[in-house]
C-alpha atoms as one frame of an Amber mdcrd trajectory, in Angstrom:
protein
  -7.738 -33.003 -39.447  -6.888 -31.281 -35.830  -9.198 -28.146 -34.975  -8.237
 -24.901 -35.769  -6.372 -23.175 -32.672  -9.647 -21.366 -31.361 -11.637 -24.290
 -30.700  -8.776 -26.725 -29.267  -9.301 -27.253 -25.659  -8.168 -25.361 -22.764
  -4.396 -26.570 -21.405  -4.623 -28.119 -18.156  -2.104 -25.518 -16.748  -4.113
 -24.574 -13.748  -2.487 -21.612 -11.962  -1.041 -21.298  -8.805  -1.943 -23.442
  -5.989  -3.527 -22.090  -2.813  -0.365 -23.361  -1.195   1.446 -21.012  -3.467
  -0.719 -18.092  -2.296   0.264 -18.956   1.151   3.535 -18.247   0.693   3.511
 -15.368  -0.986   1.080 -13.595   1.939   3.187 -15.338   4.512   6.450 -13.535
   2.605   4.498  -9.940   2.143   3.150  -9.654   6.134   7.048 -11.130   7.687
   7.994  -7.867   4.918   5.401  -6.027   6.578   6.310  -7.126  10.449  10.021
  -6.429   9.854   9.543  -3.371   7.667   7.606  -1.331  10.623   9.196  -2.541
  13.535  11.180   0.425  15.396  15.185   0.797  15.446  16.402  -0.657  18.488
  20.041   0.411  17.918  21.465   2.703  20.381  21.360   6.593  19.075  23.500
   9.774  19.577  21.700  12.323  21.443  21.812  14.754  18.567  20.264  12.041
  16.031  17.832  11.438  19.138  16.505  15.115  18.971  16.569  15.446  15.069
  14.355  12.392  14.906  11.748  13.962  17.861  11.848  16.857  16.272  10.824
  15.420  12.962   7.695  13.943  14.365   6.731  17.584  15.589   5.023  19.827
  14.316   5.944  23.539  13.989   3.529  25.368  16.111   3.115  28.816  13.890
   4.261  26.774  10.682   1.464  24.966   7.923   2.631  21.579   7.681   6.475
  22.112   8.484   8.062  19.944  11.260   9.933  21.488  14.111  13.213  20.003
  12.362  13.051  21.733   9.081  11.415  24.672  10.555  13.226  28.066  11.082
  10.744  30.059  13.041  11.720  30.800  16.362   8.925  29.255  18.397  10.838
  25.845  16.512  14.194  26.564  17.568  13.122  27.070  21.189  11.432  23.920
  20.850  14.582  22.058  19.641  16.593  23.805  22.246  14.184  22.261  24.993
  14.568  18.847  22.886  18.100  18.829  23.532  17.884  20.138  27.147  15.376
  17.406  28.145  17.770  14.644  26.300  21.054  15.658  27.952  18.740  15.184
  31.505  18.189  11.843  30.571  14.591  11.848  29.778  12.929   9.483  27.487
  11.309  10.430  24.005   8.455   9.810  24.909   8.314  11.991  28.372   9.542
  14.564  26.062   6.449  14.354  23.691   4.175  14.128  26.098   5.910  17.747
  27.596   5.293  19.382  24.744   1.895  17.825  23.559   0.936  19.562  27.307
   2.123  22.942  26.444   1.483  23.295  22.891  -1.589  20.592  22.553  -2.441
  17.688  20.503  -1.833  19.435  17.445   2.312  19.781  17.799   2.172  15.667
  16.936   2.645  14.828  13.064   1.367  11.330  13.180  -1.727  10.770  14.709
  -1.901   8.338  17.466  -2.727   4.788  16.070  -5.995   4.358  18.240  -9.591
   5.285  18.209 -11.152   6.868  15.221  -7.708   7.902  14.293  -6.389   4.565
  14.091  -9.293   3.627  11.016  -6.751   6.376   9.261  -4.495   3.761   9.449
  -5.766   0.561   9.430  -8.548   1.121   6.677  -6.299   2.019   3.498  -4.715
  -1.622   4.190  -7.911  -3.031   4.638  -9.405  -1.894   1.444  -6.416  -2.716
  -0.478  -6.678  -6.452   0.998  -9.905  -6.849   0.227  -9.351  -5.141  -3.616
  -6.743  -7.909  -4.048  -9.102 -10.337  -2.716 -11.725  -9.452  -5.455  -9.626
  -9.478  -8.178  -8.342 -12.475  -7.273 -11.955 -14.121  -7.268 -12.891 -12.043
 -10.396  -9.309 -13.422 -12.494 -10.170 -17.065 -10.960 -14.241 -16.703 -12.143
 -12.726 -15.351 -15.870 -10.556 -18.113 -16.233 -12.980 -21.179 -15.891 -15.303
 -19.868 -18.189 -15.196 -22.070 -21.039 -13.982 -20.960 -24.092 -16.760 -19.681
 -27.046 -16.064 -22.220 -29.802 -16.721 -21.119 -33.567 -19.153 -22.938 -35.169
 -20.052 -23.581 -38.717 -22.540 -21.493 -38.821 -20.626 -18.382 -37.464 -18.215
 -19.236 -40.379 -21.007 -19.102 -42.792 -22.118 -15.503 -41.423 -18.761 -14.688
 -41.573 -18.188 -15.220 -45.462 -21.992 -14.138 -46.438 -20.279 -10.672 -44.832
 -17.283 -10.766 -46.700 -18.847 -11.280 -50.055 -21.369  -8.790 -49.291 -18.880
  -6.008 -48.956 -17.081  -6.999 -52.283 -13.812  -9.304 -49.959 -13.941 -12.371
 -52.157 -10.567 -12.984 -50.275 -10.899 -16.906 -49.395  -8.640 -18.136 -46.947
């Protein structure tokens, strides 16, 4: 007579390898690398402003860019944005203009240094090392061994049942 299903051994399936997790990290940071790096592709000089502008901040605004902005303080800053483009200057030289006259503040994203680059670089961090303890937790779990029923916890089990009136046998 073969066991009944809760006390038959464990299947040899495994899990994943550690090549397999490899892979799939290798796959996620090329995603990663590729996903962030910047459009090289040559741009109109309108799309040029609309995208500096976007990565402005309105001066008299709460959290509107100089884009999507209306107040006039923004469209004087988009006018310069074009003026400075059609003169040939870079995107940068143009930031760094207006981060001069209107201070650090006019920049949306924070620069990706210093204390300000934890703001970056910590959120990935954490969620790497979440993963990471899951992963350990899930791999601990799974090699416990299995609680087998015994004979006695069978006996317990019908002393219950005829105690509250189940004279249901299997």
């Amino acid at each position: 007579m073969s066991p009944p299903p809760s006390e038959a051994a464990p299947s040899g399936g495994g899990g994943p390898k550690a090549w397999v997790w490899a892979v799939m990290a290798a796959v996620v940071l090329v995603a990663l690398v590729v996903g962030t790096r910047p459009d090289d592709t040559p741009r109109t000089n309108e799309e040029r402003a609309h995208a500096l502008a976007d990565t402005l901040k309105c001066p008299t605004c709460r959290s509107q860019s100089v884009a999507d902005s209306d107040a006039p303080v923004s469209k004087e800053i988009r006018t310069e944005i074009n003026r400075r483009i059609e003169a040939g200057e870079t995107d940068e030289a143009i930031r760094d203009y207006l981060v001069g006259r209107f201070g650090e503040d006019v920049v949306l994203t924070p620069a990706a240094s210093g204390v300000t680059g934890l703001v970056w670089v910590l959120p990935v961090v954490l969620l790497v090392a979440g993963a990471f303890g899951l992963a350990v937790a899930f791999r601990r779990w799974r090699r416990r061994s299995p609680m087998a029923v015994t004979d006695d916890d069978r006996a317990l089990v019908e002393q219950a049942r005829r105690a509250a009136g189940d004279g249901h046998r299997p």
